[in-house]
C-alpha positions in Angstrom: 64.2 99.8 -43.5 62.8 97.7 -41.0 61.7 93.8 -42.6 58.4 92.5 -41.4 58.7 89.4 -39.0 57.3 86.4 -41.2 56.5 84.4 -37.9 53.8 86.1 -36.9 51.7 84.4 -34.1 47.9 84.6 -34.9 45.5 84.4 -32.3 42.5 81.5 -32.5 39.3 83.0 -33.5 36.5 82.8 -31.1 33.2 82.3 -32.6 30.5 83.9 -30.7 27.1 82.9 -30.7 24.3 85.6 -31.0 21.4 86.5 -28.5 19.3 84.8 -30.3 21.2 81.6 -30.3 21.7 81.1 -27.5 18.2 81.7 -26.5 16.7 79.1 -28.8 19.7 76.7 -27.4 17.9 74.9 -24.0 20.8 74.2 -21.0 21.7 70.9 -20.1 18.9 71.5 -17.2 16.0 72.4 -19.5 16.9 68.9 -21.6 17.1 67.0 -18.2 14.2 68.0 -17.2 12.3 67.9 -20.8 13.6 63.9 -20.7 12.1 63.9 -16.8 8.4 65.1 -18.0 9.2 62.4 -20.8 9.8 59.4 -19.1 7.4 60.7 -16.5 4.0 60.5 -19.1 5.4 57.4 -20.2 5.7 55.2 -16.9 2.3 57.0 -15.9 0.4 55.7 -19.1 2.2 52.3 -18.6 1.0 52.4 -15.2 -2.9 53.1 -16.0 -2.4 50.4 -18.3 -1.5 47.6 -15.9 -4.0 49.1 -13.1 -7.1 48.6 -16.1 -5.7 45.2 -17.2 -5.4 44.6 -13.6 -9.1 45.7 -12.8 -10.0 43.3 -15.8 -8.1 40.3 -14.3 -9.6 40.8 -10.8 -13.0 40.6 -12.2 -12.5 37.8 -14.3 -10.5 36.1 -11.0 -14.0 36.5 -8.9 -16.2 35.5 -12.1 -14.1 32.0 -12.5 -13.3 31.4 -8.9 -17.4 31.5 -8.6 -17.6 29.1 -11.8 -14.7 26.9 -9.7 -16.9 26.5 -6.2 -20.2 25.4 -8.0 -18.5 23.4 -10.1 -16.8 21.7 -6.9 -20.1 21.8 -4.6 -22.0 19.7 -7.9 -18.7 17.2 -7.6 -18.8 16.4 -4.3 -23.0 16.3 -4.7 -22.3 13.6 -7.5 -19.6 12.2 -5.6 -22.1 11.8 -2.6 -24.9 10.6 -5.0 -22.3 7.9 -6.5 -21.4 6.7 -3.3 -24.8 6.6 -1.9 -26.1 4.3 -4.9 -22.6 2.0 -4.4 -23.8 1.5 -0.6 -27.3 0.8 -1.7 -26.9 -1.9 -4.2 -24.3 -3.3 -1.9 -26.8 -3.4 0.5 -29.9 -4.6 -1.7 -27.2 -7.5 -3.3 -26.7 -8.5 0.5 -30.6 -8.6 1.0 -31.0 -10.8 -2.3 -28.3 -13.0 -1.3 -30.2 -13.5 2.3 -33.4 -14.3 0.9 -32.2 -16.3 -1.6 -30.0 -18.6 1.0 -33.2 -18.8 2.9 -35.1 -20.1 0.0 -35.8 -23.5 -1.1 -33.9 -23.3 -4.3 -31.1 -21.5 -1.8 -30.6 -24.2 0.7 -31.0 -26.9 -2.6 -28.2 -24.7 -4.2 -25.8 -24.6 -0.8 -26.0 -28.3 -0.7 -25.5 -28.8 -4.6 -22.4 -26.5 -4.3 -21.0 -28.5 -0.8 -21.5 -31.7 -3.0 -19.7 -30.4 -6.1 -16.5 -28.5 -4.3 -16.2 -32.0 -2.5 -16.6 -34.2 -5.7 -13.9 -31.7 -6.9 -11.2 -32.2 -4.3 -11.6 -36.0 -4.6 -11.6 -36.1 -8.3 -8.5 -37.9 -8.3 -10.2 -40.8 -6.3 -12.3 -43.4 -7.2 -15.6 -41.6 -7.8 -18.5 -42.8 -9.2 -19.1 -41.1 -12.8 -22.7 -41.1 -13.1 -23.3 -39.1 -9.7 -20.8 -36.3 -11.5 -23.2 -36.4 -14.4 -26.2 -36.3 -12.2 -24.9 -33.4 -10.2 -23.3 -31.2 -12.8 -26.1 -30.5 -14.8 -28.8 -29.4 -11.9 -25.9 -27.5 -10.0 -25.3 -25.5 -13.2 -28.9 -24.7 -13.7 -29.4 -23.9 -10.2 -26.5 -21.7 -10.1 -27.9 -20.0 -13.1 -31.0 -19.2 -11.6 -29.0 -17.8 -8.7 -27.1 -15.3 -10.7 -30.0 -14.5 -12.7 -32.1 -13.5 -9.5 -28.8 -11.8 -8.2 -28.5 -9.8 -12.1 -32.2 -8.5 -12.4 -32.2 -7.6 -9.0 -29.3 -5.5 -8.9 -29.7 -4.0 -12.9 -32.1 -1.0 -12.4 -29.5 0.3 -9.3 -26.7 -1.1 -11.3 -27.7 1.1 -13.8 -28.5 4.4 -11.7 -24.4 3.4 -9.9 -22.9 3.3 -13.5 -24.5 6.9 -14.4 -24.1 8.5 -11.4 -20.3 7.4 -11.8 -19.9 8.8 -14.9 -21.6 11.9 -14.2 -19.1 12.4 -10.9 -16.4 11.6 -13.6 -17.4 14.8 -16.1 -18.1 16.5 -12.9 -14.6 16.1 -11.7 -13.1 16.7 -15.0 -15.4 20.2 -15.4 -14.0 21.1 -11.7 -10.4 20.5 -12.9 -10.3 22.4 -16.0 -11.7 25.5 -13.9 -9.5 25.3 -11.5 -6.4 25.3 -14.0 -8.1 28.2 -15.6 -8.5 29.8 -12.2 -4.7 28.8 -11.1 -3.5 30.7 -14.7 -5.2 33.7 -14.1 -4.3 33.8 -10.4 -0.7 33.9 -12.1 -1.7 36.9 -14.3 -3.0 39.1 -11.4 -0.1 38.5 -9.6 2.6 38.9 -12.5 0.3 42.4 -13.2 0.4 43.4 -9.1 4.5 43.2 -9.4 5.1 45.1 -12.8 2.3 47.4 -11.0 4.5 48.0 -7.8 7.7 48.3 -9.8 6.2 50.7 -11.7 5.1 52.8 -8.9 8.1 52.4 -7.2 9.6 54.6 -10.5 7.2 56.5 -10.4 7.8 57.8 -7.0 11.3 57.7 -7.6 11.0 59.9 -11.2 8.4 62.3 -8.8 10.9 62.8 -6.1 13.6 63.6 -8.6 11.5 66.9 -10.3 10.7 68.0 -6.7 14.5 68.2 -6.4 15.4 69.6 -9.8 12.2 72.1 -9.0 14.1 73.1 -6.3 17.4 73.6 -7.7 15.9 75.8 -10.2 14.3 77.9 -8.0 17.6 78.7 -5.7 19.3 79.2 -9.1 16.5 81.9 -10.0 17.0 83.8 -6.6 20.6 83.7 -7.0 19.8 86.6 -9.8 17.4 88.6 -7.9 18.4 92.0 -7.1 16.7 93.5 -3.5 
């Protein structure tokens, strides 16, 4: 009677996927190029974005660098109309200062002044007290009369200089703050123009590779074909 071998090898069991699952399984190729088309819609709705934001900034570049060049022509207007009242009352305190050296009360006050610079620098001589209080008190009335004359004379220009300064001064600061804003979006457009390129450098790059994988397909499709 012949005993049955207890050490029987067994063979693995294979486990076979139907038809049908392996039909609704997709190759490695159809997830490759599934993820392709994915990344693909993704860069191209990242790059419509930047080229819109970058429209936006463009236009908003041209609107401020616009704002920036009037603001710098009225600048350099009140910076002309500044320095143009300056030269005027320099000249019109030069014309009151002639006139008034020509004058009676000019030539008195020249001569009052000689005196007094001279009674000055020999102050620590003998000098006779009562010609220093005879001179002081005319020379300090004539020389107020001087820069009375000289003060209402120059006031109305005064005036005009001291506005027209402080005009150029908010005109300067205007012109500034523009061109800071102008300088910040210059940075935008340009940070926009590189994420743009880089972008379409993918893009290109993410194109290229379907052509290839289009390709590969299509030679893999032949390969079945029967003439």
């Amino acid at each position: 009677m012949t005993s049955t071998n207890q050490n029987t090898i067994r063979t693995p069991r294979v486990r076979l996927r139907s038809a049908t699952q392996r039909q609704n399984t997709p190759s490695a190729l159809a997830r490759r190029t599934q993820a392709l088309e994915t990344r693909r819609t993704i860069l191209g709705n990242t790059i419509r974005e930047l080229e819109a934001d970058l429209r936006q900034q463009r236009g908003a570049l041209d609107a401020k660098t616009i704002e920036v060049d009037q603001a710098r022509i009225r600048r350099d207007d009140e910076g002309d109309r500044y320095e143009r009242l300056r030269e005027e009352r320099d000249n019109l305190r030069y014309t009151l200062l002639t006139n008034f050296n020509n004058s009676i009360l000019g030539m008195e006050y020249k001569e009052l002044k000689r005196q007094w610079f001279e009674y000055v620098q020999n102050e620590d001589e003998d000098t006779d007290i009562n010609y220093f209080n005879n001179l002081k008190p005319r020379f300090d009335h004539v020389s107020a009369l001087f820069d009375e004359l000289m003060e209402t004379g120059l006031a109305p220009i005064s005036a005009e200089k001291e506005v027209a300064r402080e005009t150029y001064r908010l005109a300067s600061e205007h012109h500034y703050n523009l061109y800071q804003q102008q300088r910040y979006i210059i940075g935008v457009v340009r940070n926009l123009e590189r994420k743009l390129k880089i972008a379409l450098i993918h893009d290109r790059l993410l194109n290229q590779a379907r052509g290839k994988r289009q390709r590969k397909s299509k030679k893999k499709g032949q390969k079945g074909q029967k003439h």
